[in-house]
Phi, psi and omega in degrees: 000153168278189178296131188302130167229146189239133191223112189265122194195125175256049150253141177250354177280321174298322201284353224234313170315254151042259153339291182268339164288342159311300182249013145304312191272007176086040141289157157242107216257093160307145149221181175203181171259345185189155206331297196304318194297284219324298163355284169261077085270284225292306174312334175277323195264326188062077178279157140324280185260155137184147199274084223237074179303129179327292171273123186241131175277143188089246153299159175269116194287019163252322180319289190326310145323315167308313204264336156286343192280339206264325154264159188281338166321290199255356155325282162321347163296109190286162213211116153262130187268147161221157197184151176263346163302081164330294162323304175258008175338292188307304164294343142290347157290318163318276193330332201249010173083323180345154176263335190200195190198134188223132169261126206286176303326146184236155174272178178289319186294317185278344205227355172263312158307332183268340173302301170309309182334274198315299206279345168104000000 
């Protein structure tokens, strides 16, 4: 398998898409539903990426961002947010450390770009 990616989303038909396009393209693909998983999957798994929907149940996904950029275990991990919210996408991204940003709906393709983009 290829490099872990961990992809958080409470739509499950985006997560599932996703997901599975993810691991089309040779990834090995984690997911979760909501702030607390990324949290205990990141720790558990240590992905290469992860893929952070913005609105969340529970934590919020840049909140989530803050607190992994904070940890040292986990800092170094890179982190794309998506959200169908525009307006502040960007400015949640910066504030939260995010590496990059994708606004929903997305092709599939912009978001296999921004990965390889990110992962080398």
């Amino acid at each position: 398998m290829g490099k872990k990616i961990l992809v958080v989303d409470d739509e499950p038909d985006l997560l599932k898409v996703t997901s599975l396009r993810l691991e089309k393209t040779g990834y090995e693909v984690y997911s979760g539903v909501d702030g607390r998983d990324v949290l205990e999957i990141a720790r558990r798994v240590m992905p290469d990426l992860i893929i952070l929907d913005v609105y969340l149940p529970g934590l919020n996904g840049d909140e989530v961002a803050k607190i992994l950029k904070k940890d040292n275990k986990l800092k170094h991990i890179p982190i794309i947010l998506i959200s169908a919210t525009t307006r502040t996408l960007d400015l949640k991204a910066k504030e939260s450390g995010a590496d990059g940003y994708i606004i929903k709906p997305f092709e599939p393709e912009e978001l296999i770009g921004m990965v390889e983009k990110i992962l080398g």
